[in-house]
KOLDREN-595125 format. One record per residue (C-alpha): residue number from 0; x, y, z; residue in three letters. Coordinates in Angstrom, 1 decimal, padded with zeros to 4 digits. Layout:
N
NUM,X,Y,Z,ALA $
...
//
This chain:
167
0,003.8,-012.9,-020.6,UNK $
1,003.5,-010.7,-017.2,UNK $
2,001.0,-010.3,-015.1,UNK $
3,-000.7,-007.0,-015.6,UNK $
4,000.2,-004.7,-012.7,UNK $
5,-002.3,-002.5,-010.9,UNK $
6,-001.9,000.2,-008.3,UNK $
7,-002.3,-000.6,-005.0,UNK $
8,-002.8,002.8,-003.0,UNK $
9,-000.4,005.4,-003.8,UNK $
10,003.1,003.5,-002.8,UNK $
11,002.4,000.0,-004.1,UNK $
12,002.0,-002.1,-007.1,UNK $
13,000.1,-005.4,-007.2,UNK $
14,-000.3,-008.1,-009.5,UNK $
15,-002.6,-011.8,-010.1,UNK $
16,-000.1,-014.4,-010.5,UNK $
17,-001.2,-017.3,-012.8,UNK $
18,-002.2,-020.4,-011.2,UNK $
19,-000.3,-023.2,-010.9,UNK $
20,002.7,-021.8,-009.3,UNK $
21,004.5,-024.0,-006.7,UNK $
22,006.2,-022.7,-003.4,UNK $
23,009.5,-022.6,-004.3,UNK $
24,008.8,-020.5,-007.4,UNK $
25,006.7,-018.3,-005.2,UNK $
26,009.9,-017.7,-003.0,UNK $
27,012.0,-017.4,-005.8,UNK $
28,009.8,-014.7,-007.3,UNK $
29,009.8,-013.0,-003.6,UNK $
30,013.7,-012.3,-003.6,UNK $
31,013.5,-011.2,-006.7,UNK $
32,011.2,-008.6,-006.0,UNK $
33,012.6,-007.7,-002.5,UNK $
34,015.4,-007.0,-004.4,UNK $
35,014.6,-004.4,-006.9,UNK $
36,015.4,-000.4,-005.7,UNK $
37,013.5,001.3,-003.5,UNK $
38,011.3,-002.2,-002.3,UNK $
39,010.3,-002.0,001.1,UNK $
40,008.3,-005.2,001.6,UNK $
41,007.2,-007.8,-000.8,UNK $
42,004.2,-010.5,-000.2,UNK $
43,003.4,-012.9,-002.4,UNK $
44,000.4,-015.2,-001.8,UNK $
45,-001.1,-018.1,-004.2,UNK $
46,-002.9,-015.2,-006.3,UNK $
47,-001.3,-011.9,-005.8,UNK $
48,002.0,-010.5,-005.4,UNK $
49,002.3,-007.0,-003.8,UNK $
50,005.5,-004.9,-004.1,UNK $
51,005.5,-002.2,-001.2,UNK $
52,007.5,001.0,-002.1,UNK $
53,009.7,003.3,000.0,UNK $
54,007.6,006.6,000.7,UNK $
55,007.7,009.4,-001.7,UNK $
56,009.0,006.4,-005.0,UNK $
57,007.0,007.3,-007.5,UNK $
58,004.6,004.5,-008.9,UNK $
59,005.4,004.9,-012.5,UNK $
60,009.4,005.0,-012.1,UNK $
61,008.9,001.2,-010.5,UNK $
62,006.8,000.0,-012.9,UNK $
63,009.4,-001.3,-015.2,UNK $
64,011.1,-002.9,-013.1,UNK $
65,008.3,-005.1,-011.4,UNK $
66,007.2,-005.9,-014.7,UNK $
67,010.8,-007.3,-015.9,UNK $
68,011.0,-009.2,-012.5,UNK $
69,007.9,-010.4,-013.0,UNK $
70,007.7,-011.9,-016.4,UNK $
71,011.6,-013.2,-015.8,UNK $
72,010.2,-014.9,-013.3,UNK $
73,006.4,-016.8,-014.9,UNK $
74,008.8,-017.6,-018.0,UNK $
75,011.6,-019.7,-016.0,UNK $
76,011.0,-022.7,-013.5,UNK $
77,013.7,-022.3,-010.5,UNK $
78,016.5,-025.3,-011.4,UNK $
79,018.5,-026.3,-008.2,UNK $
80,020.7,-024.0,-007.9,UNK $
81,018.2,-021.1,-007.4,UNK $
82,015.7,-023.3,-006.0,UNK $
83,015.5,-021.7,-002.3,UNK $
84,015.9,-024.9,000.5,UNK $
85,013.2,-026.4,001.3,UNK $
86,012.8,-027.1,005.6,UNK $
87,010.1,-029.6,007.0,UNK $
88,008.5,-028.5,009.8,UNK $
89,006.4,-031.5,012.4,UNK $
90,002.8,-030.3,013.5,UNK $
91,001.4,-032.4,016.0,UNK $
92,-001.8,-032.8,016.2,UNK $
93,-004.5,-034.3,018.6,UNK $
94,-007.4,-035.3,016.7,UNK $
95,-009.8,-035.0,019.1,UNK $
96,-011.9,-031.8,018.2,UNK $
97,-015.6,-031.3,017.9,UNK $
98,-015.6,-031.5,013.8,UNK $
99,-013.8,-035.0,013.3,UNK $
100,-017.1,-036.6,013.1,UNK $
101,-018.3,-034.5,010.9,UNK $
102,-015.7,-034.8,008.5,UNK $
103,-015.7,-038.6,008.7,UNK $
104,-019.5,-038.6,007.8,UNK $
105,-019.1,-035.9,005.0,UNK $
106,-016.2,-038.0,003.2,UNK $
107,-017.2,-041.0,003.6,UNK $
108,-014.4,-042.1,005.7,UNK $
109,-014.5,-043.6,009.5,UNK $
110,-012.5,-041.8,011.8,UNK $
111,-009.4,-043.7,011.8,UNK $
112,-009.0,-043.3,007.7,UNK $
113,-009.6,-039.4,007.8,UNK $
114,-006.7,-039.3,010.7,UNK $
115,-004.6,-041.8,008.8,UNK $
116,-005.2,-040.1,005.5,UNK $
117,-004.5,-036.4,007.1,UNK $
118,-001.6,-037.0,009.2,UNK $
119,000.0,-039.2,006.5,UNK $
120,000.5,-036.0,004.2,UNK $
121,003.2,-033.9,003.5,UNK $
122,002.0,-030.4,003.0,UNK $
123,003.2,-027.2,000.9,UNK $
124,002.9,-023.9,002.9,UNK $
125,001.4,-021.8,000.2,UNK $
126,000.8,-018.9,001.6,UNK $
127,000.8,-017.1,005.5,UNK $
128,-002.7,-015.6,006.6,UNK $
129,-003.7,-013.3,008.7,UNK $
130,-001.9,-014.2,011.9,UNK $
131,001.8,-015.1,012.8,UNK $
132,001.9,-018.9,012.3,UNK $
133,-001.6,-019.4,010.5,UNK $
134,-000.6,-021.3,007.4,UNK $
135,-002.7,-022.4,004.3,UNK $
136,-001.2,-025.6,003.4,UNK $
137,-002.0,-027.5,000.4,UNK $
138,-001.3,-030.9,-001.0,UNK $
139,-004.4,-032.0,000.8,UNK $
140,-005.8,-035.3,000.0,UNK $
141,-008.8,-035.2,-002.5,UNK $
142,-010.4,-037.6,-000.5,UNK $
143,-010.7,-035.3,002.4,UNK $
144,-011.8,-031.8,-000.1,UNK $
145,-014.5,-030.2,002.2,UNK $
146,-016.4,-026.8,001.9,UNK $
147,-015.8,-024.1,004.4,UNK $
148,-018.4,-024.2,007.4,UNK $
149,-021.8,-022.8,006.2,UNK $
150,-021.8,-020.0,009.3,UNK $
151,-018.0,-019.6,010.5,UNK $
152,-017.3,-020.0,014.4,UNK $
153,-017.2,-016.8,016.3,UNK $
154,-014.2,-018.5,018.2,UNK $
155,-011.6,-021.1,016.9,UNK $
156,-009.8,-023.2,019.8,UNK $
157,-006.0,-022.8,020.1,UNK $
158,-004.0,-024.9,018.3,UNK $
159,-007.0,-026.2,016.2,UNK $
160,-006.2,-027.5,012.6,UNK $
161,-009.0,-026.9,009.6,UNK $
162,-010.2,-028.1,006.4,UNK $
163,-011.9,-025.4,003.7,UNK $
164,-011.6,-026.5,000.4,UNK $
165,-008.0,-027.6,-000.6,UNK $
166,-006.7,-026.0,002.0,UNK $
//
């Protein structure tokens, strides 16, 4: 079954993706869409994907078409051939920052198992946020599953690395 699309302003469609989706099917579900007539720009996050249209497309004459692409893709897993390739990607990290304590003491962990335990994962990028390079990863260990800060920071370091939720 498709996700049920919605209208997104007056030159887009958008749709809630069901859970459980890996990153690879994400991509695979993002040339898909890219691909259809008249698609400007496609993003596809953990939840949602958006298809942009060009100017002046109407809505309803795109409509099929996402919805085809869309249920094609939640009924078939990607087998290697479409598979897109995967590429690792090293973030080093200095874990030296002013919450390290704090996340010891909230897991339960001393310092030297929440570094050990964080910087011996592998990581899916499952989707880009708000800023060129600002990743949510996932795959994080359940050992080291904390809320988001109770009052956010008005200003994040550089180069800082964060834990919210599974993220």
């Amino acid at each position: 079954m498709a996700p049920a699309l919605e209208p997104f302003g007056d030159t887009a469609w958008r749709a809630r993706l069901p859970a459980g989706g890996d990153g690879a099917s994400r991509r695979v579900l993002f040339e898909w869409l890219r691909a259809l007539p008249d698609v400007v720009d496609v993003v596809v996050s953990e939840c949602h994907a958006l298809v942009v249209l060009s100017p002046g497309t109407p809505l309803e004459g795109a409509r099929d078409g996402i919805a085809r692409t869309l249920a094609r893709a939640s009924a078939s897993v990607p087998d290697e051939s479409t598979r897109p390739q995967l590429r690792e990607h090293r973030v080093l990290v200095r874990y030296d920052g002013a919450d390290l304590a704090e996340v010891a003491i909230a897991s339960g962990l001393s310092l030297t198992e929440v570094v050990a335990i964080h910087a011996g994962t592998a990581y899916e990028v499952a989707s880009m946020g708000f800023l060129p390079g600002f990743a949510y990863l996932r795959t994080l260990d359940p050992r080291l599953l904390l809320p988001r800060r109770a009052t956010p920071r008005p200003r994040v370091p550089a180069l800082s690395v964060a834990i919210a939720g599974p993220y």
